[in-house]
C-alpha positions in Angstrom: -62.8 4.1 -6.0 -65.1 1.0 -7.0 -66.2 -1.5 -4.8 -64.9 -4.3 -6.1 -67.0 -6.6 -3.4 -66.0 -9.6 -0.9 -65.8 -12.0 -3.6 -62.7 -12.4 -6.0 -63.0 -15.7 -8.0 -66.2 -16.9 -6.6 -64.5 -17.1 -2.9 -65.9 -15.2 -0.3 -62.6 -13.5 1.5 -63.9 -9.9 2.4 -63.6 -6.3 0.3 -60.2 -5.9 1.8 -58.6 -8.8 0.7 -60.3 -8.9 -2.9 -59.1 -5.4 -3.4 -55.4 -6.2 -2.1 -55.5 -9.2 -4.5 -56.9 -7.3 -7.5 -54.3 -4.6 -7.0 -51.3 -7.3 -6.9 -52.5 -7.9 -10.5 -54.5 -11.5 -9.7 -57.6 -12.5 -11.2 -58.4 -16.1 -10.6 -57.1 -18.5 -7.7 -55.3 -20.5 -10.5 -52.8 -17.5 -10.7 -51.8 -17.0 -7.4 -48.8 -18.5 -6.1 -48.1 -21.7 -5.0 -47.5 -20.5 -1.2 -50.5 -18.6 -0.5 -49.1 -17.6 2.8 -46.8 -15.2 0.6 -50.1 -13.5 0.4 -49.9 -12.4 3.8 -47.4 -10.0 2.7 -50.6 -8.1 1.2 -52.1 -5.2 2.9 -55.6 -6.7 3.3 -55.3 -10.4 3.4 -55.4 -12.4 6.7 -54.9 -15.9 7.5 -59.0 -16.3 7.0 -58.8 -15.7 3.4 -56.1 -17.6 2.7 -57.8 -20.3 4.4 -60.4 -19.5 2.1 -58.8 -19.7 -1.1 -56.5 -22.8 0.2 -60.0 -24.9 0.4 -61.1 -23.4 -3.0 -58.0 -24.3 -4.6 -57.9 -28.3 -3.2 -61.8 -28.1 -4.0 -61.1 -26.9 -7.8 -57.8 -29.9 -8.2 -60.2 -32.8 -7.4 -63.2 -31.5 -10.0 
Protein backbone atom coordinates (compact mmCIF):
# COMPACT_ATOMS: atom_id res chain seq x y z
CA UNK A 1 0.00 0.00 0.00
CA UNK A 2 1.52 3.62 -0.63
CA UNK A 3 2.03 6.00 1.93
CA UNK A 4 0.15 8.59 1.07
CA UNK A 5 1.69 10.96 4.03
CA UNK A 6 0.16 13.26 6.99
CA UNK A 7 -0.74 15.87 4.67
CA UNK A 8 -3.88 15.83 2.39
CA UNK A 9 -4.52 19.39 0.88
CA UNK A 10 -1.59 21.12 2.44
CA UNK A 11 -3.11 20.39 6.10
CA UNK A 12 -1.21 18.49 8.36
CA UNK A 13 -4.01 15.87 9.89
CA UNK A 14 -1.86 12.51 10.30
CA UNK A 15 -1.40 9.31 7.73
CA UNK A 16 -4.56 7.88 9.10
CA UNK A 17 -6.81 10.46 8.44
CA UNK A 18 -5.36 11.44 4.87
CA UNK A 19 -5.73 7.85 3.93
CA UNK A 20 -9.46 7.61 5.31
CA UNK A 21 -10.08 10.85 3.39
CA UNK A 22 -8.44 9.75 0.17
CA UNK A 23 -10.31 6.50 0.25
CA UNK A 24 -13.89 8.34 0.81
CA UNK A 25 -12.91 9.76 -2.66
CA UNK A 26 -11.82 13.53 -1.39
CA UNK A 27 -9.11 15.49 -2.72
CA UNK A 28 -9.09 19.02 -1.62
CA UNK A 29 -10.84 20.64 1.62
CA UNK A 30 -13.19 22.52 -0.92
CA UNK A 31 -14.95 19.07 -1.53
CA UNK A 32 -15.64 17.87 1.71
CA UNK A 33 -18.89 18.45 3.22
CA UNK A 34 -20.25 21.23 4.77
CA UNK A 35 -20.39 19.41 8.31
CA UNK A 36 -17.05 18.10 8.76
CA UNK A 37 -18.03 16.42 11.90
CA UNK A 38 -19.80 13.90 9.33
CA UNK A 39 -16.21 12.99 8.85
CA UNK A 40 -16.00 11.47 12.12
CA UNK A 41 -17.86 8.69 10.66
CA UNK A 42 -14.40 7.82 8.89
CA UNK A 43 -12.18 5.22 10.15
CA UNK A 44 -9.18 7.42 10.81
CA UNK A 45 -10.26 10.90 11.41
CA UNK A 46 -10.50 12.31 14.95
CA UNK A 47 -11.78 15.45 16.20
CA UNK A 48 -7.93 16.94 15.83
CA UNK A 49 -8.16 16.82 12.13
CA UNK A 50 -11.23 18.06 11.71
CA UNK A 51 -10.18 20.82 13.82
CA UNK A 52 -7.54 21.04 11.38
CA UNK A 53 -9.25 21.28 8.30
CA UNK A 54 -12.12 23.54 9.99
CA UNK A 55 -9.20 26.30 10.47
CA UNK A 56 -7.96 25.60 6.95
CA UNK A 57 -11.25 25.98 5.48
CA UNK A 58 -12.15 29.63 7.44
CA UNK A 59 -8.39 30.46 6.62
CA UNK A 60 -8.91 29.67 2.62
CA UNK A 61 -12.85 31.83 2.73
CA UNK A 62 -11.11 35.04 3.90
CA UNK A 63 -8.07 34.90 1.14
Amino acid sequence: MEDRGPVFDGVKIGRPATGALIDAGYAAVEELPRDLTELLALHGVGPSAVKRLEEAREQRSGD
